[in-house]
C-alpha positions as CSV (number, residue, x, y, z in Angstrom):
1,X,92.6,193.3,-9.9
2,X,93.5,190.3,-12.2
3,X,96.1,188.0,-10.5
4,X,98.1,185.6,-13.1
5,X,100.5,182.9,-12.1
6,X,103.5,182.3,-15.0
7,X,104.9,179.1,-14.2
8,X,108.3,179.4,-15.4
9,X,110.7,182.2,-15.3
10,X,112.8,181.8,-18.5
11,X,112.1,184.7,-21.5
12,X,109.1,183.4,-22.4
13,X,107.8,183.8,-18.9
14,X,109.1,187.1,-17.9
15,X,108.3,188.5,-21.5
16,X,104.7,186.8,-20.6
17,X,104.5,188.7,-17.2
18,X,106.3,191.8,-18.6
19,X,103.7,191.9,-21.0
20,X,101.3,191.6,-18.6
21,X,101.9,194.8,-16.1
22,X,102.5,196.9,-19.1
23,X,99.1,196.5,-20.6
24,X,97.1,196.1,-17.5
25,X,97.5,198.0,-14.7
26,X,95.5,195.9,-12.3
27,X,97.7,193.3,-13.4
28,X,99.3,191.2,-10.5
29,X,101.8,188.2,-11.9
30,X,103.6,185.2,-9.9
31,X,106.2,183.8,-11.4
32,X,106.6,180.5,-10.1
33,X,109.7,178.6,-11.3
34,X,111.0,175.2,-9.8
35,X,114.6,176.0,-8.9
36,X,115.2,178.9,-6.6
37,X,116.9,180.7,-9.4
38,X,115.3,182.7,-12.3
39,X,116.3,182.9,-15.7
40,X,115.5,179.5,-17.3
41,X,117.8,178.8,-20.1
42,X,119.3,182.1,-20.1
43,X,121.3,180.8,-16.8
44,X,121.3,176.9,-17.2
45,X,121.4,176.8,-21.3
46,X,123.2,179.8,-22.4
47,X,127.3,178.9,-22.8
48,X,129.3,180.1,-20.0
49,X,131.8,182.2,-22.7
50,X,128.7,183.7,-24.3
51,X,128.6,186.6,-21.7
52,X,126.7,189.4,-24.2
53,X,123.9,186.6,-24.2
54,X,124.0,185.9,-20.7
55,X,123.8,189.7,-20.1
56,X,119.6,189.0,-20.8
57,X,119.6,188.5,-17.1
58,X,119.5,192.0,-16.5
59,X,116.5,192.7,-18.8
60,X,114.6,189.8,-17.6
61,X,115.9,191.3,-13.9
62,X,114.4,194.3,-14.4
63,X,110.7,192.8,-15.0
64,X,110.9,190.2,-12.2
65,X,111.6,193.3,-10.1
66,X,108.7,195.2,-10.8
67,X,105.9,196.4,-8.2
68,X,103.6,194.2,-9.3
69,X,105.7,191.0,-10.2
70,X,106.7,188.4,-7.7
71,X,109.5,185.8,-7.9
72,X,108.3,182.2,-6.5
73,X,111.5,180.3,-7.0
74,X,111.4,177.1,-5.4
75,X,107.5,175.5,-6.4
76,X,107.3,172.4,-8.3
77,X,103.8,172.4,-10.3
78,X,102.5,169.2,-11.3
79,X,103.2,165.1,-9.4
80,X,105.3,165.9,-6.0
81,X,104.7,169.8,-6.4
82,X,101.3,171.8,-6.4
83,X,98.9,170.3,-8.4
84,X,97.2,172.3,-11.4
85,X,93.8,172.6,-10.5
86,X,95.1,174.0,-7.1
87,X,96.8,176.8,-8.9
88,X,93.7,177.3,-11.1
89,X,91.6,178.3,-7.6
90,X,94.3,180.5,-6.1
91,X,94.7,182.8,-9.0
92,X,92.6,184.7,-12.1
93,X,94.5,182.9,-14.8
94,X,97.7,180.4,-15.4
95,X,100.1,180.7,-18.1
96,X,102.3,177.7,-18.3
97,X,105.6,178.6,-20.0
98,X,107.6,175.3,-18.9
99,X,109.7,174.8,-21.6
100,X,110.7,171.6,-23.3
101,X,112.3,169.8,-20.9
102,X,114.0,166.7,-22.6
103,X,116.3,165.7,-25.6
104,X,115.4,163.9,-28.5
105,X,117.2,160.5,-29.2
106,X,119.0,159.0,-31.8
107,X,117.0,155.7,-31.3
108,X,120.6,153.5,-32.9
109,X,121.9,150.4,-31.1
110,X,124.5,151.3,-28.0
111,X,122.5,155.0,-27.9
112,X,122.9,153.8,-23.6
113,X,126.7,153.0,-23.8
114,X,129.1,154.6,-21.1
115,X,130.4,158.0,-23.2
116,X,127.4,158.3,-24.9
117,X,125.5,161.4,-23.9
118,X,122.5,163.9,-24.6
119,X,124.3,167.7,-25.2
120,X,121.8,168.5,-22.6
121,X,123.2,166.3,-20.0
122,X,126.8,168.2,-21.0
123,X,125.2,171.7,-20.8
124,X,123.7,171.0,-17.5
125,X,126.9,170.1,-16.0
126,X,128.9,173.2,-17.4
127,X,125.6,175.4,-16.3
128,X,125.9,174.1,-13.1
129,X,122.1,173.0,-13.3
130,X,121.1,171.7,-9.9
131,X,119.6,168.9,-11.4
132,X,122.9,167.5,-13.1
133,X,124.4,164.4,-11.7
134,X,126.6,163.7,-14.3
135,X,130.2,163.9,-14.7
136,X,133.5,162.8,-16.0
137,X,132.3,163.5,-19.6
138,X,135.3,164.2,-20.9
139,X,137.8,161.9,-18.5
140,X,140.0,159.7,-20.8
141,X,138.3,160.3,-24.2
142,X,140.6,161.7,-26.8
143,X,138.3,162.1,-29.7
144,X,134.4,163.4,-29.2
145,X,131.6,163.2,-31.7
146,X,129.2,165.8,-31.3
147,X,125.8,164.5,-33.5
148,X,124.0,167.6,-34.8
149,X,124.4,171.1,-36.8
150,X,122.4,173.1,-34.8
151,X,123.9,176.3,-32.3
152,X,124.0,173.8,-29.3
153,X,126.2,171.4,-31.0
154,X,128.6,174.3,-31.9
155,X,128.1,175.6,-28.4
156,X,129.4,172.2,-26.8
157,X,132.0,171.8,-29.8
158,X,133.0,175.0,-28.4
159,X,133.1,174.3,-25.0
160,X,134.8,170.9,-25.5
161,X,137.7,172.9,-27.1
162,X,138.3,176.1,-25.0
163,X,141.2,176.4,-22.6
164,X,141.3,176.4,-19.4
165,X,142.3,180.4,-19.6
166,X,139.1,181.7,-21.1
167,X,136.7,179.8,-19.1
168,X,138.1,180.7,-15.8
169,X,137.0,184.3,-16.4
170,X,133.4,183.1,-16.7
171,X,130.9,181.6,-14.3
172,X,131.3,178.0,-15.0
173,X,131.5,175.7,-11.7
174,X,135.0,175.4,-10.6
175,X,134.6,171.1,-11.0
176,X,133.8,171.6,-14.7
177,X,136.5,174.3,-15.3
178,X,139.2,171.4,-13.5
179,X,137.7,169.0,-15.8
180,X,138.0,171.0,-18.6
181,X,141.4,171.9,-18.2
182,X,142.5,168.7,-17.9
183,X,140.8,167.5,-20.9
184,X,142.6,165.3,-23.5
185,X,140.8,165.4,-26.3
186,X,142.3,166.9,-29.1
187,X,139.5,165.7,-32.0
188,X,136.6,167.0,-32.2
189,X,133.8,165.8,-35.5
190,X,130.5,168.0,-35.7
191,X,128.1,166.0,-37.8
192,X,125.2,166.4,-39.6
193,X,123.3,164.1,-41.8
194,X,122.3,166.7,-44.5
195,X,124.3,169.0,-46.5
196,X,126.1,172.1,-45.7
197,X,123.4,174.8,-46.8
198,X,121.0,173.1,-44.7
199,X,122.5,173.2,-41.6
200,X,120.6,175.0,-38.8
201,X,124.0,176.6,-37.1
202,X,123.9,180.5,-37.7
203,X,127.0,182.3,-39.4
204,X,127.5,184.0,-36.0
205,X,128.1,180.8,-33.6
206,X,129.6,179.1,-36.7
207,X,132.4,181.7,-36.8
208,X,133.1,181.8,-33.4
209,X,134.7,178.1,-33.8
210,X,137.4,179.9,-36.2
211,X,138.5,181.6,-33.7
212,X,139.7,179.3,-30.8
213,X,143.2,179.5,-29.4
214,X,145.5,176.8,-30.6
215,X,142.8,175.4,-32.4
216,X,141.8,174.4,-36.1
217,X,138.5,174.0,-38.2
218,X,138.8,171.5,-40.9
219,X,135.9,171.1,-43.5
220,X,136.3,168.0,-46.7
221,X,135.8,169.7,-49.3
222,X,134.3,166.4,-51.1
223,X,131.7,166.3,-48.8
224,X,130.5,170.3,-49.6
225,X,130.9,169.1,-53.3
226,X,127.6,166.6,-52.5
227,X,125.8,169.7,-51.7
228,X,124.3,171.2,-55.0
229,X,124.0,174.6,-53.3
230,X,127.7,174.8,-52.2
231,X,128.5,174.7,-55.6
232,X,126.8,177.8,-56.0
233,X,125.2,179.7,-53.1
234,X,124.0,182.5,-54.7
235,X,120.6,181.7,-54.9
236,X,120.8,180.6,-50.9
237,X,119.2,182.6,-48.3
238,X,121.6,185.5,-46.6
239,X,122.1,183.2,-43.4
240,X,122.3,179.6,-45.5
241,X,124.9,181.6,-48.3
242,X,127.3,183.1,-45.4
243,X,127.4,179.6,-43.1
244,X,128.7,178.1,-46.9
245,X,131.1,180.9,-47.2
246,X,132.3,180.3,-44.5
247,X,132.5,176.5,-44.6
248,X,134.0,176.6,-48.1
249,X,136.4,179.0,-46.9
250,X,137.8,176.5,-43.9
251,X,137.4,173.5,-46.6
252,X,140.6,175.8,-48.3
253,X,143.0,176.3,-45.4
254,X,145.7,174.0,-44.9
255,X,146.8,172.3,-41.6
256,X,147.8,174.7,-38.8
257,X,149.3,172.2,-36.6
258,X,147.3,173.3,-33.6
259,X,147.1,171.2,-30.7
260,X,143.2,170.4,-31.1
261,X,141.0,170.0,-34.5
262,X,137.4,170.8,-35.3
263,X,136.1,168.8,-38.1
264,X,133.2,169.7,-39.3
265,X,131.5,166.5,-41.7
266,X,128.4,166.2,-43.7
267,X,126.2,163.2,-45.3
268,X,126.6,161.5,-42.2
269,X,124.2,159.5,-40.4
270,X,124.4,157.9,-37.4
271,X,123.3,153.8,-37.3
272,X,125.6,152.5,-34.4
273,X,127.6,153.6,-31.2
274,X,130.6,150.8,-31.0
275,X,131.6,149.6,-28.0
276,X,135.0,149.2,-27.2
277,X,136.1,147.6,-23.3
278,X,132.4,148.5,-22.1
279,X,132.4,152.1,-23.3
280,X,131.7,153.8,-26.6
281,X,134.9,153.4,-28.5
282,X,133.8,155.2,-32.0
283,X,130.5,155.6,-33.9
284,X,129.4,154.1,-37.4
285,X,127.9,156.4,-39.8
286,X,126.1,155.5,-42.8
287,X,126.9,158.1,-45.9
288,X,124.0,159.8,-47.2
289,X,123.0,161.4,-50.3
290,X,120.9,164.6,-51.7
291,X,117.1,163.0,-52.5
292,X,116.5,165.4,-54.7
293,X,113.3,166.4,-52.4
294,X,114.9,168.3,-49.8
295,X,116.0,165.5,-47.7
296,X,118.8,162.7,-47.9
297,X,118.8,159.1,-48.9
298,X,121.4,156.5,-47.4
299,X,124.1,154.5,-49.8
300,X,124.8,152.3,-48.2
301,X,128.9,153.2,-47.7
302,X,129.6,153.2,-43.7
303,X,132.4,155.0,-42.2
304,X,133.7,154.2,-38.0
305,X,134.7,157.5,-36.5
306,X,136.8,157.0,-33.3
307,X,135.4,158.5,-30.0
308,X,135.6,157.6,-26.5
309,X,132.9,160.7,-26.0
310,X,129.5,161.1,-28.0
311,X,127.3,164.1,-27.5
312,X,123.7,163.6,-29.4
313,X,121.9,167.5,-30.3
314,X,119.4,166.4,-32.3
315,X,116.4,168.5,-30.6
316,X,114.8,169.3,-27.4
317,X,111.1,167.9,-26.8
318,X,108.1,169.2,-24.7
319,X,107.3,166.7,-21.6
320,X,103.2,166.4,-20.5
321,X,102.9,168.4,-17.4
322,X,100.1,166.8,-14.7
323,X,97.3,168.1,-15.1
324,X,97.3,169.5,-18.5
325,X,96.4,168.0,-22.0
326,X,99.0,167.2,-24.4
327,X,99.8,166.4,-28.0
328,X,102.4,163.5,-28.0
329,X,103.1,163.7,-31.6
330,X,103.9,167.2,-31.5
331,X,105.3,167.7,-27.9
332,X,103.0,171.0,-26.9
333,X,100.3,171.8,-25.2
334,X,97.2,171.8,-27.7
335,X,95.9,175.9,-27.7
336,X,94.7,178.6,-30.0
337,X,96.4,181.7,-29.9
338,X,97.1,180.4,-26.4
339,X,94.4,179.5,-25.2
340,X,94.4,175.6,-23.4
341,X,92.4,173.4,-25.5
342,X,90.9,170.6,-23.6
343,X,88.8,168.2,-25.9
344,X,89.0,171.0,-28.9
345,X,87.5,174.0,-26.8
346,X,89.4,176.7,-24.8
347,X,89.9,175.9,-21.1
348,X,88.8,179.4,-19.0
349,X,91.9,180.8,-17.8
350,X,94.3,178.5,-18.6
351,X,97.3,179.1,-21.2
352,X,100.9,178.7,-22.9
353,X,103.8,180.7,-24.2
354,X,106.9,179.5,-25.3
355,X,108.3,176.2,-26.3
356,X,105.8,174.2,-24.6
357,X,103.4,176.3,-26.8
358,X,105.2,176.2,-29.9
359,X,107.7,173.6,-29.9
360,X,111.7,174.3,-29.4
361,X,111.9,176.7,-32.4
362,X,113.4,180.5,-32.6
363,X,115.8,182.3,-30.7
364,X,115.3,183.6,-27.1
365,X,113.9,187.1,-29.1
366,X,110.9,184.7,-30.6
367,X,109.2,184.6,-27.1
368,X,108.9,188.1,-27.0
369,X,106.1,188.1,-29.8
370,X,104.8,184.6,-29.1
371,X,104.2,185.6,-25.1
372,X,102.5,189.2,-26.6
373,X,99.8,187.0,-28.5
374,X,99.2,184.6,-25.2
375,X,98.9,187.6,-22.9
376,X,96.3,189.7,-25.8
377,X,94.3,186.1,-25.4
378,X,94.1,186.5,-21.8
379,X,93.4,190.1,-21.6
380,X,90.6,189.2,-24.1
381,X,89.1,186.9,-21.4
382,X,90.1,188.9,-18.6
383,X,85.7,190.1,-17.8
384,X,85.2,186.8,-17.2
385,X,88.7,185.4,-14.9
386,X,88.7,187.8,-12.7
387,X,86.5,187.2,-9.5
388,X,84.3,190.2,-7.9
389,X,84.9,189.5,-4.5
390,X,88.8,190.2,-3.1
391,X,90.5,187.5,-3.2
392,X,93.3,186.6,-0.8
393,X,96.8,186.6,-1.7
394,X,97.9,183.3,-2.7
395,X,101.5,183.5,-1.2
396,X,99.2,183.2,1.7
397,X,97.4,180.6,1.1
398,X,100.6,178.5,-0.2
399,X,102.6,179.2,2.9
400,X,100.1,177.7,4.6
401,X,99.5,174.9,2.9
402,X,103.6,174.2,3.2
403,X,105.0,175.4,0.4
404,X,108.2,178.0,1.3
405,X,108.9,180.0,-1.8
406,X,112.0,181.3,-2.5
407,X,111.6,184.9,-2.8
408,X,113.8,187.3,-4.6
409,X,115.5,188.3,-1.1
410,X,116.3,184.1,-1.3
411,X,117.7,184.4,-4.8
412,X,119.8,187.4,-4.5
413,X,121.6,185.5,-1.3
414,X,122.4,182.9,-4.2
415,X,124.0,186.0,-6.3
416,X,125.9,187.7,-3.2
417,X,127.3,183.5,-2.3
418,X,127.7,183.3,-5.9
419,X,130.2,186.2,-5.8
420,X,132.0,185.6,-2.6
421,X,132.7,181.8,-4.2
422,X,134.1,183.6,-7.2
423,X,135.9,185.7,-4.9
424,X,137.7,183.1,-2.8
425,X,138.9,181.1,-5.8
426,X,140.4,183.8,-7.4
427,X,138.3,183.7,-10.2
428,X,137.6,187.8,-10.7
429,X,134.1,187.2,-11.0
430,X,131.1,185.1,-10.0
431,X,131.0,181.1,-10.1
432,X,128.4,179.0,-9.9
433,X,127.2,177.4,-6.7
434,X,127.2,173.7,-7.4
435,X,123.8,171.6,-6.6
436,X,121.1,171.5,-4.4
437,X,122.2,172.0,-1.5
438,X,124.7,174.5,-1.8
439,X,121.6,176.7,-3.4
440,X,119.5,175.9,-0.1
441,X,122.3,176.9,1.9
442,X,122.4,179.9,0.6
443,X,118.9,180.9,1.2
444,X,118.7,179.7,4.4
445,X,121.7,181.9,5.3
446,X,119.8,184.5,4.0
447,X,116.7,183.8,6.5
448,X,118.7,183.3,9.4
């Protein structure tokens, strides 16, 4: 019997655990998360209109459901929490799939200004993340800037634009969707610093901004003309050459009228958030230039775009977790194929899969393969984890030590309240219990 704790229950978790019970039948797996809901990103990073994405859940459903998988919703590992070491003696092995937990910054003067926020701080508060104390994001701001080209930036471009119609049918949190729908800004500018072709958006997300109710996409053409592979895509990879066919087709149409705008600029960098009555009134960008090398070069010409909001998406980053090494440059966990290196050599039964493994690259599909070569690692090791005499189940051992798990009884009380809240506001569907405690409530209901 070889009994594995996952901490973390997004993909790279469950595809870590799934992996697991499928190639070893005395496989037992805990997957420990520290909300009482599973589904990592999937639930809390996933945009609520992207429902064929969000429909992972039942996948990842499935394999927290199996015989020999257990949903430990609920435990904080590391400072406040259960300490590492602990969970090194109460099972065989620990894979640490954690994530990466924070944004990158833009590191520019008034960065801190009221209005100015990380996209992760807006996703959180659309997602309904329990953490998320934010709010009034969008309250008298007319014009938003969203810095970055990557899929979150079009998600929250997205988001910031949608009516109040479409959202409702999803599970957003009824004090988002009011906010939302009372929105008044009208302008929203997606920039990047580089060109066009190098944007990390794919075609897929990109086109789905074309298609907004009531609103238009606007590109300069001007500033695809800097791009010396706009000009002529054709030697561009597939994914680069359509995202500039589609740009170049946008750069062509003329004005619509619609009540809000998307405009999408390029060979912009960020070097100042301006404040204006206390708040972030618009943002100075520096224009950039191809270097010839791949990357850009600044010229010196500034230009002030208005905005009362400011979203940064400029990355995610891993955060150390006690107990564990950790490469600072590089946000990850140090391993090989895996495998927890402490001071260069492989730590016995310790290891990573996911971001905190890799770094925030791929698509949710990337953990499947990245989790498969963490779990062949440990399977590899396995003779030498797993201890001869029985060893007692650490649910057990953590109840007694004071640690109340929510089980997966606990987190389908969250779906059924989920529903009936969905139910009462007339919604049609599910909505999102708002923080802390109404989550708690809803377990304890469930133990009553």
């Amino acid at each position: 019997m070889l009994r594995v704790a996952v901490v973390g229950s997004g993909p790279s978790g469950v595809y870590t655990a799934q992996s697991l019970v499928q190639r070893e039948p005395g496989a037992l797996v805990d997957v420990l998360d520290r909300l009482p809901c599973p589904y990592g990103l999937v639930r809390y990073g996933v945009a609520p209109d992207h429902e064929k994405i969000k429909s992972l859940q039942n996948n990842l459903r499935t394999v927290l459901e199996h015989e020999r998988v257990r949903f430990l919703g609920g435990v904080a590992v590391g400072p406040g929490g259960l300490a590492t070491a602990r969970l090194r003696e109460l099972y065989d092995a620990v894979v640490y799939c954690v994530g990466a937990a924070t944004d990158r910054h833009l590191g520019i003067p008034g960065e801190e200004l009221p209005g100015s926020w990380s996209a992760t701080e807006f996703v959180s508060w659309y997602s309904a993340h329990p953490d998320s104390a934010a709010g009034g994001f969008v309250l008298g701001a007319r014009s938003a800037v969203v810095i970055g080209v990557g899929n979150v930036a079009v998600d929250v471009t997205r988001m910031l634009a949608r009516g109040a119609a479409e959202l409702s049918r999803t599970d957003i949190p009824q004090a988002a969707l009011t906010a939302l729908a009372a929105s008044g800004v009208s302008d929203i500018h997606m920039v990047g610093r580089r060109g066009p072709s190098q944007a990390r958006f794919t075609t897929k997300e990109l086109r789905e901004l074309g298609g907004l109710p009531d609103t238009e996409v606007t590109v300069d053409p001007a500033e695809l003309a800097l791009d010396p592979d706009c000009l002529d895509p054709a030697a561009l990879p597939a994914a680069q050459r359509r995202n500039v066919e589609t740009l170049r087709n946008w750069a062509t149409l003329p004005p619509s009228g619609a009540a809000r705008r998307i405009r999408l600029r390029f060979f912009l960098r960020p070097v100042e958030l301006l404040a204006d009555a206390g708040r972030v009134g618009a943002v100075r960008f520096e224009r950039t230039a191809p270097d010839g090398h791949g990357g850009v070069r600044g010229t010196g010409q500034l230009e002030d775009i208005e905005a009362q909001l400011v979203l940064r998406s400029v990355g995610y980053r891993g955060v150390p977790l006690d107990g564990l090494p950790f490469d600072a440059e590089l946000g990850v966990v140090p391993h090989r194929a895996g495998r927890v290196l402490r001071e260069g050599m492989p730590a016995p039964g310790e290891y990573v899969a996911g971001w905190i493994k890799r770094g925030p690259t791929g698509v949710i599909g990337t953990n499947r393969p990245d989790a498969k070569e963490t779990v062949t690692s440990l399977l590899e090791d396995a003779p030498m984890l797993v201890r001869h005499e029985a060893s007692e189940d650490p649910l057990l051992a953590l109840r007694a030590e004071g640690v109340k798990p929510v089980e997966w009884a606990g987190w389908e009380a969250i779906e059924r309240a989920e529903a009936e809240l969905g139910a009462s506001l007339g919604r049609g569907g599910v909505v999102k219990l708002p923080g802390w405690e109404a989550l708690r409530e809803a377990v304890r209901a469930s133990r009553a």
